[in-house]
KEVOZA-17440 format. One record per residue (C-alpha): chain; x, y, z; residue number from 1. Coordinates in steps of 0.25 Angstrom, whole numbers, plus 5000, padded with zeros to 4 digits. Layout:
<'A', <X, Y, Z>, NUM>
...
% end
This chain:
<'A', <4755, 4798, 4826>, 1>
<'A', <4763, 4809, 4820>, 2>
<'A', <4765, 4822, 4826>, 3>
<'A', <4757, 4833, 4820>, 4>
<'A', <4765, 4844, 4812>, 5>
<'A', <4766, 4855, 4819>, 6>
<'A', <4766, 4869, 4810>, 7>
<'A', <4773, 4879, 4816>, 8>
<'A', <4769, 4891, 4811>, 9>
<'A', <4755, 4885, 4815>, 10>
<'A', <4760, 4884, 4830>, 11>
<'A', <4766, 4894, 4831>, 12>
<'A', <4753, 4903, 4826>, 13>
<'A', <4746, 4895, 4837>, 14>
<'A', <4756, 4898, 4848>, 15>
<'A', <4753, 4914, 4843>, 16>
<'A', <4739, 4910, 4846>, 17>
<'A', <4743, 4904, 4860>, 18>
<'A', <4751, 4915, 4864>, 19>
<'A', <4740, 4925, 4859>, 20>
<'A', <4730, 4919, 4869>, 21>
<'A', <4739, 4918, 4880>, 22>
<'A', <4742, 4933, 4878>, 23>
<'A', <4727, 4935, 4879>, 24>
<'A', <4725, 4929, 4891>, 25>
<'A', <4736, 4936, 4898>, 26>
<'A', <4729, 4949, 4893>, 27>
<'A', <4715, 4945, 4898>, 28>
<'A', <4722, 4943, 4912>, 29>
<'A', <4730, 4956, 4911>, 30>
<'A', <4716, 4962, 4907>, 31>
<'A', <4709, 4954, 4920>, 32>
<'A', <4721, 4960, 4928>, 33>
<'A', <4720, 4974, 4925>, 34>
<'A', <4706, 4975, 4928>, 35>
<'A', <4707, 4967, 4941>, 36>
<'A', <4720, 4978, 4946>, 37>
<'A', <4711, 4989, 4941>, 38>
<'A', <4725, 4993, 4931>, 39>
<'A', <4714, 4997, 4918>, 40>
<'A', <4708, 5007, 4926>, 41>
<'A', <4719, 5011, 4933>, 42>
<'A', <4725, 5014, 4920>, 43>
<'A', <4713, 5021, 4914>, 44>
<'A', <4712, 5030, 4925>, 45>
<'A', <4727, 5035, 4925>, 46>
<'A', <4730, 5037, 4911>, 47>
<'A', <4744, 5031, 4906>, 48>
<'A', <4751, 5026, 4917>, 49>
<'A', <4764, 5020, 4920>, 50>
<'A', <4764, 5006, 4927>, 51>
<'A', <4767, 5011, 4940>, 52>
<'A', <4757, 5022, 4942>, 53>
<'A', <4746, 5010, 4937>, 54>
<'A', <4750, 5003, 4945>, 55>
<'A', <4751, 5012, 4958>, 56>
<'A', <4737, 5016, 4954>, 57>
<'A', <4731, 5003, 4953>, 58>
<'A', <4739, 4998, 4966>, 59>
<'A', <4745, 4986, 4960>, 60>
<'A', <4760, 4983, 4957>, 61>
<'A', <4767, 4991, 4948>, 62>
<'A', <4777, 4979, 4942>, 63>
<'A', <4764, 4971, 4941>, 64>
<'A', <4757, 4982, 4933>, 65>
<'A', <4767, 4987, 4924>, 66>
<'A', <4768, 4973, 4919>, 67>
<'A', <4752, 4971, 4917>, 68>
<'A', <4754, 4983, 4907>, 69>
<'A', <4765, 4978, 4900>, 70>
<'A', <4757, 4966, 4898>, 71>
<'A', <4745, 4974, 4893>, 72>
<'A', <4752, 4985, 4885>, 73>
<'A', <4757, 4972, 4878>, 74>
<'A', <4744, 4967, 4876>, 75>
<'A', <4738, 4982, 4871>, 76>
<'A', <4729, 4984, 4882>, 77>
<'A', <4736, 4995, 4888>, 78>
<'A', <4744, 5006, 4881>, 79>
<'A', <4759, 5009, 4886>, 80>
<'A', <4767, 5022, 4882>, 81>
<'A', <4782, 5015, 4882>, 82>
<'A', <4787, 5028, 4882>, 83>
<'A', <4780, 5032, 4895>, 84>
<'A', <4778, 5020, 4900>, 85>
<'A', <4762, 5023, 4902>, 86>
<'A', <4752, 5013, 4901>, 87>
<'A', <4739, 5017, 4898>, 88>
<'A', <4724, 5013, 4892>, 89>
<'A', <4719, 5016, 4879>, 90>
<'A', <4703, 5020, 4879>, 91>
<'A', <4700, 5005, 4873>, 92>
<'A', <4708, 4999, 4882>, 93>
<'A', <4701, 5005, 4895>, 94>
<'A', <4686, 5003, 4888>, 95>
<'A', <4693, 4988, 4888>, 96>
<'A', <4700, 4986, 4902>, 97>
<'A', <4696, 4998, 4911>, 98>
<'A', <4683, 5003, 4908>, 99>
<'A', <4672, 4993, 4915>, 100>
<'A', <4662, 5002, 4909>, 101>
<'A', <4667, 5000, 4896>, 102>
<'A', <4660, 4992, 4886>, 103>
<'A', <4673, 4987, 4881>, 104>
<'A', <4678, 4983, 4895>, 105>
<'A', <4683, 4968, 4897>, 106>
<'A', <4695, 4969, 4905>, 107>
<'A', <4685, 4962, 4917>, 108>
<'A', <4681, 4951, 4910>, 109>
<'A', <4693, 4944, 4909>, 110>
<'A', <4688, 4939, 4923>, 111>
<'A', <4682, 4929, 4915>, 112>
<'A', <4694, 4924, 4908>, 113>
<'A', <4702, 4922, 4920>, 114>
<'A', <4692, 4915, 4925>, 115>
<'A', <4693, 4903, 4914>, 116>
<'A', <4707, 4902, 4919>, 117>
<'A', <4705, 4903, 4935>, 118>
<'A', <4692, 4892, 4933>, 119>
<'A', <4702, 4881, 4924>, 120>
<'A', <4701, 4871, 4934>, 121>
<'A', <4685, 4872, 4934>, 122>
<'A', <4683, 4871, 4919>, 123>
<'A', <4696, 4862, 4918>, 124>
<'A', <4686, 4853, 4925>, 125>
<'A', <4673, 4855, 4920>, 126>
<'A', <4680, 4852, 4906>, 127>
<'A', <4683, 4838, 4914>, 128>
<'A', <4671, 4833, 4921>, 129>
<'A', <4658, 4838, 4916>, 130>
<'A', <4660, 4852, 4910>, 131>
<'A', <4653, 4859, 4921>, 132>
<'A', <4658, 4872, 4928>, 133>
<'A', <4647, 4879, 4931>, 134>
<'A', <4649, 4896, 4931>, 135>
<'A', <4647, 4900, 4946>, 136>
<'A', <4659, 4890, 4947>, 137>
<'A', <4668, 4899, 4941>, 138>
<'A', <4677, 4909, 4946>, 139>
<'A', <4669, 4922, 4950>, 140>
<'A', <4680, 4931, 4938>, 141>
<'A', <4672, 4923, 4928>, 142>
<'A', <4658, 4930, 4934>, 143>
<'A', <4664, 4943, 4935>, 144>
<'A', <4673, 4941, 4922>, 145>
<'A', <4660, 4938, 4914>, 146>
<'A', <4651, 4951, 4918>, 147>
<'A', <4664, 4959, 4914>, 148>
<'A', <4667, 4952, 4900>, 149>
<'A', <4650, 4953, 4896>, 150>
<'A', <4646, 4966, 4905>, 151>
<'A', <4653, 4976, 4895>, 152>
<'A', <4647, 4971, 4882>, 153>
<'A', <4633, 4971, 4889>, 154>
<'A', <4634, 4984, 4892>, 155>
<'A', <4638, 4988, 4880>, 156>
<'A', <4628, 4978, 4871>, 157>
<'A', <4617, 4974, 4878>, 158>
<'A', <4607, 4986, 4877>, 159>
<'A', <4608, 4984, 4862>, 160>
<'A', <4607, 4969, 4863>, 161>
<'A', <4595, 4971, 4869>, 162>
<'A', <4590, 4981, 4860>, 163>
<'A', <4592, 4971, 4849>, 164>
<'A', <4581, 4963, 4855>, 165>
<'A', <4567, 4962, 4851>, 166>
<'A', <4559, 4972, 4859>, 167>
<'A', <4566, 4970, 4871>, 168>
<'A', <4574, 4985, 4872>, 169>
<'A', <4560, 4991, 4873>, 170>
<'A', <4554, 4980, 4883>, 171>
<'A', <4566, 4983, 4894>, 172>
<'A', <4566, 4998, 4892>, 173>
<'A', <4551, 4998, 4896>, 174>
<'A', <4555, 4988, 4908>, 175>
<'A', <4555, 4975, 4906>, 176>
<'A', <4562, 4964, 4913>, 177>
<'A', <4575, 4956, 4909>, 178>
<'A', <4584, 4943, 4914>, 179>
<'A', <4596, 4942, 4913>, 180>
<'A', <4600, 4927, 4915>, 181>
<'A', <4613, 4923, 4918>, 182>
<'A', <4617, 4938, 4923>, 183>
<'A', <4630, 4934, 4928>, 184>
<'A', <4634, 4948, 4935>, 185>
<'A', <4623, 4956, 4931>, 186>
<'A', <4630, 4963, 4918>, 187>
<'A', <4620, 4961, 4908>, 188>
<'A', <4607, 4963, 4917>, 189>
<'A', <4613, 4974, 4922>, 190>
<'A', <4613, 4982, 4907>, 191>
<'A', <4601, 4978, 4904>, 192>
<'A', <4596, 4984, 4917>, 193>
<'A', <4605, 4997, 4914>, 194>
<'A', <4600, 4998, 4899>, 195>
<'A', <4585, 4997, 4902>, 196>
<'A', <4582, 5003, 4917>, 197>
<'A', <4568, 4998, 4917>, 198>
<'A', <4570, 4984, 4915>, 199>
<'A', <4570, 4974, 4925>, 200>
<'A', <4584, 4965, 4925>, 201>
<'A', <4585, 4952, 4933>, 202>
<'A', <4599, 4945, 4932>, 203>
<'A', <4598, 4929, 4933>, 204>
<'A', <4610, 4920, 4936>, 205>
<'A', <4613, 4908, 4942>, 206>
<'A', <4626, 4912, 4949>, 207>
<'A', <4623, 4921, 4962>, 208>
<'A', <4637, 4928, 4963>, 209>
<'A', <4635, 4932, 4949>, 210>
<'A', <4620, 4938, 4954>, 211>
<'A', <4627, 4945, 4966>, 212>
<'A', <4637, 4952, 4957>, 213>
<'A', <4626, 4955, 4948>, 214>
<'A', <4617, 4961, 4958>, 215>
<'A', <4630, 4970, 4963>, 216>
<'A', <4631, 4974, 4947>, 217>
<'A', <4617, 4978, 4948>, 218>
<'A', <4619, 4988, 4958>, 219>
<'A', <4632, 4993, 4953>, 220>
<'A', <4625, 4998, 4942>, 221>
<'A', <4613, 5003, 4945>, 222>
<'A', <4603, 4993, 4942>, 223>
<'A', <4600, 4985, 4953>, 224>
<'A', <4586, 4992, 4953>, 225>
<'A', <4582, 4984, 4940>, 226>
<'A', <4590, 4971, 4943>, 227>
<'A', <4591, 4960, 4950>, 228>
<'A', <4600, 4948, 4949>, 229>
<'A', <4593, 4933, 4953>, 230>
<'A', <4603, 4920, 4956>, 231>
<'A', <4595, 4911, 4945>, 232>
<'A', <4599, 4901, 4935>, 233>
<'A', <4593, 4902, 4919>, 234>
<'A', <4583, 4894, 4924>, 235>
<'A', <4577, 4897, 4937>, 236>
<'A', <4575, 4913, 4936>, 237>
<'A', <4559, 4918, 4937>, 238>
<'A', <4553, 4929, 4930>, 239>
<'A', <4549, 4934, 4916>, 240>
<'A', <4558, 4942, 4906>, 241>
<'A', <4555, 4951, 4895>, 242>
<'A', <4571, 4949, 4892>, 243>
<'A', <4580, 4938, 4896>, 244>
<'A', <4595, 4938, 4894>, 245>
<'A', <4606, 4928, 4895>, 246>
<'A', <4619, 4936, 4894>, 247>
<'A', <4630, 4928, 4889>, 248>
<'A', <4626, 4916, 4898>, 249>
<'A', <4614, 4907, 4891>, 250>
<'A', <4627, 4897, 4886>, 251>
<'A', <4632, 4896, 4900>, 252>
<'A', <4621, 4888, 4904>, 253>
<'A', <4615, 4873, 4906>, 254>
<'A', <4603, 4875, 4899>, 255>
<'A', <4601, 4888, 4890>, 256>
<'A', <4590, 4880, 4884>, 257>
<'A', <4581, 4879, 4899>, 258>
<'A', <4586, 4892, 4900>, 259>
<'A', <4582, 4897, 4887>, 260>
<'A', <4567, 4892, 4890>, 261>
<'A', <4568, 4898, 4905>, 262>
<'A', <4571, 4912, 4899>, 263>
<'A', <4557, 4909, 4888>, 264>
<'A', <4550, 4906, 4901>, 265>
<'A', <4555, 4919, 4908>, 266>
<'A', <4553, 4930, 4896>, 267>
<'A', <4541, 4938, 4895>, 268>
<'A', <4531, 4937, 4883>, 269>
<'A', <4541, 4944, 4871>, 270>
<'A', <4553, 4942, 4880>, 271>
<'A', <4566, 4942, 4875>, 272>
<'A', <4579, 4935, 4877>, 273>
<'A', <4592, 4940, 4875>, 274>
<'A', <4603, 4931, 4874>, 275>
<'A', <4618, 4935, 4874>, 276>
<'A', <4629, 4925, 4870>, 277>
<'A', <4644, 4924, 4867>, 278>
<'A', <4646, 4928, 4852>, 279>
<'A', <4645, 4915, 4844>, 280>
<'A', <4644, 4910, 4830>, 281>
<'A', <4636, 4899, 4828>, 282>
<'A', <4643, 4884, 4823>, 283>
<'A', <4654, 4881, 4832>, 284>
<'A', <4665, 4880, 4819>, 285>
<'A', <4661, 4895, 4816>, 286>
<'A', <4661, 4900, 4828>, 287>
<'A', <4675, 4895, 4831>, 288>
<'A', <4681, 4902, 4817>, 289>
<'A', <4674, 4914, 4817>, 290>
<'A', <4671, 4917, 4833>, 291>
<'A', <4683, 4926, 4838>, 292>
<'A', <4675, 4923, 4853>, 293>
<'A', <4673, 4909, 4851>, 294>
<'A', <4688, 4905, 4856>, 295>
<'A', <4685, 4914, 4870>, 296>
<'A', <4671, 4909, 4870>, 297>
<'A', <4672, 4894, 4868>, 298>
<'A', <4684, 4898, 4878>, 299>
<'A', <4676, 4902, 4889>, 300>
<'A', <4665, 4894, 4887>, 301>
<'A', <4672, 4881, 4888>, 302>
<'A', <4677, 4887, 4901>, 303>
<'A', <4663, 4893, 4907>, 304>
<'A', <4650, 4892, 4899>, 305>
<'A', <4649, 4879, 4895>, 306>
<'A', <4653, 4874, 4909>, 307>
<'A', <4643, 4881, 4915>, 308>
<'A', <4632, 4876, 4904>, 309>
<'A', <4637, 4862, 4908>, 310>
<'A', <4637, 4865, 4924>, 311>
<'A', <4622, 4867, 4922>, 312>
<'A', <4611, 4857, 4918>, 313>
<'A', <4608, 4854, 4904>, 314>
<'A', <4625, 4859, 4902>, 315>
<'A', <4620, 4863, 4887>, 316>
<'A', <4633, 4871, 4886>, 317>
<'A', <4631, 4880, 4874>, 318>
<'A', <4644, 4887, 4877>, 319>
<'A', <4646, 4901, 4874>, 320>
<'A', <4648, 4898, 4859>, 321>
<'A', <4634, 4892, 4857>, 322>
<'A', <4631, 4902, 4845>, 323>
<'A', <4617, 4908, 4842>, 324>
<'A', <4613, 4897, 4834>, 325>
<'A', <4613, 4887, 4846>, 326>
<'A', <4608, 4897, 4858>, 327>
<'A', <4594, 4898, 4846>, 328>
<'A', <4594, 4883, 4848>, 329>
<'A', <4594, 4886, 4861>, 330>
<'A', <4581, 4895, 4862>, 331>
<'A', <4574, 4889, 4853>, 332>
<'A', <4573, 4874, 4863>, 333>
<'A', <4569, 4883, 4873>, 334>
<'A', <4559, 4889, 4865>, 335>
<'A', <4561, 4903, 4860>, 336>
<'A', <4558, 4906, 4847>, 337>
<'A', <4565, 4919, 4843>, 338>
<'A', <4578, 4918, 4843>, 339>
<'A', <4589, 4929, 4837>, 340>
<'A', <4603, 4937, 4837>, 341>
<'A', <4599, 4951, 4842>, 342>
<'A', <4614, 4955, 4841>, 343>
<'A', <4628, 4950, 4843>, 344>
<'A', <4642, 4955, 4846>, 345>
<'A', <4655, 4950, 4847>, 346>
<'A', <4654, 4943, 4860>, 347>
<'A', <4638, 4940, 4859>, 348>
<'A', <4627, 4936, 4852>, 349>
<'A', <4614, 4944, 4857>, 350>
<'A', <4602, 4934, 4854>, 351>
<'A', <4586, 4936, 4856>, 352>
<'A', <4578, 4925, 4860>, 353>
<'A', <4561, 4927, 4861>, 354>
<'A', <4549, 4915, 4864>, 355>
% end
């Protein structure tokens, strides 16, 4: 066989590439580091600083520190004056890393990324044997890197999601009564129940750590009056619905076909569900091109989703690029006539479905 040609100015584009992403990671580490010191707030709270008085205020070691923000002074997420030698926050930058209020804050959810990289033995053998790795199996930074990575958009996006839905703004501001399966920490039930005070919120997941935290959130923010959190799978919860909600989850699962149907069985007469998926064009050659998410996405869910599909029975594993073209199919076999995209953003598509 002869070698292949190698063209250079090709490989060494690539190694660009490479190194690009390297830096990437690094950066999404040095982000998850700042937020677990507590150094983003530290430097919100101060002003521009040096990197001694940082690091006296935020009790860690002062070499240490001042290398961190070399490293992200060099990556343009903290400002330095060289000729003062301050490090300092611009606003964007703390509504990014040091506000947790902020709808722009993600500086927690990389939790999740560190999580693929602690978990590699696990999903190094699910892609060996049988493809299996089930979510609760995971380390607990993926939970708590998954409520930080989604919490912030919901806050921001779901009111209006949900007044994009036929007739459902006006049933849950009389009352009403909502499910949120798959509620992992609470962060989506716990807007819905902030947006519209008279509704009624129950959280359903099949991981009780997660329904602990959840129930802790709850109370954190005021809510527990009009919440409660239940250890169920998406096929074993009781009760009738006028709005059902799978946030981000439905292609995590087994069977989101015997779930689908579970959810028809549980709405009310004109009940609604509300579907929330990672952002997702649909034929996979398309989606490949044309999807700047679709590298992260197939990414993680190669890693996480569709294990956790195939840990389950049925293992449909739709993945979290299955596209709303294939998620229709879905609620079509389990017998929903009405099916729609109520709205979309970058990171989600927002779909109705109705009997």
């Amino acid at each position: 066989m002869e070698a292949a040609v190698v063209d250079e100015t090709r490989l060494e584009e690539l190694m660009g590439q490479v190194v690009g992403y390297m830096t990437g990671g690094a950066m999404c580490f040095g982000m998850w580091l700042g937020d677990e010191l507590g150094l983003y707030g530290v430097l919100t709270d101060i002003g521009p600083t040096t990197a001694d008085e940082l690091a006296a205020k935020a009790g860690c070691h002062p070499r240490l520190v001042r290398e961190w923000l070399d490293g992200q002074v060099a990556g343009g997420l903290v400002a330095w004056d060289a000729d003062h030698d301050t490090y300092a926050l611009t606003p964007e930058a703390t509504m990014a890393l040091a506000d947790e209020g902020s709808p722009a804050f993600v500086a927690r959810a990389m939790n999740a990324l560190g999580s693929l990289f602690i978990d590699l033995p696990k999903v190094t053998e699910a892609f060996r044997s049988d493809g299996a790795l089930s979510w609760g199996d995971h380390h607990p930074c993926l939970f708590s890197g998954t409520e930080w990575l989604f919490r912030a958009g919901y806050r921001a996006e779901l009111p209006g999601w949900i007044s994009a839905l036929d007739g459902v703004e006006e049933t849950l501001t009389g009352g009403g009564t909502v499910a949120d399966v798959g509620c992992g920490h609470g962060a989506s039930a716990i807007v819905v129940a902030q947006s519209f005070p008279h509704a009624r919120v129950t959280g359903f997941d099949f991981h009780g750590p997660s329904v602990e935290t959840a129930r802790t959130r709850a109370l954190e923010a005021g809510v527990a009056d009009r919440t409660r959190f239940e250890v169920a799978d998406a096929k074993g919860y009781d009760g009738t619905f006028d709005l059902i909600c799978f946030f981000d989850c439905l292609h995590d699962m087994g069977d989101p076909v015997g779930i689908a149907r579970h959810a028809r069985e549980h709405l009310a007469d004109g009940g609604t569900v509300l579907l929330v998926e990672p952002f997702a064009i649909d034929g996979r050659a398309a989606n490949i091109a044309e999807n700047p998410m679709a590298a992260l996405l197939y990414t993680a869910s190669s890693s996480i989703c569709t294990p956790n599909s195939l840990s389950q029975e049925v293992g449909l594993g739709l993945g979290a690029q299955a596209g709303e073209a294939r998620l229709a199919e879905v609620f079509e076999e389990a017998g929903f006539s009405s099916f729609r995209r109520a709205a979309e953003t970058p990171l989600n598509l927002v779909l109705e479905a109705k009997v």
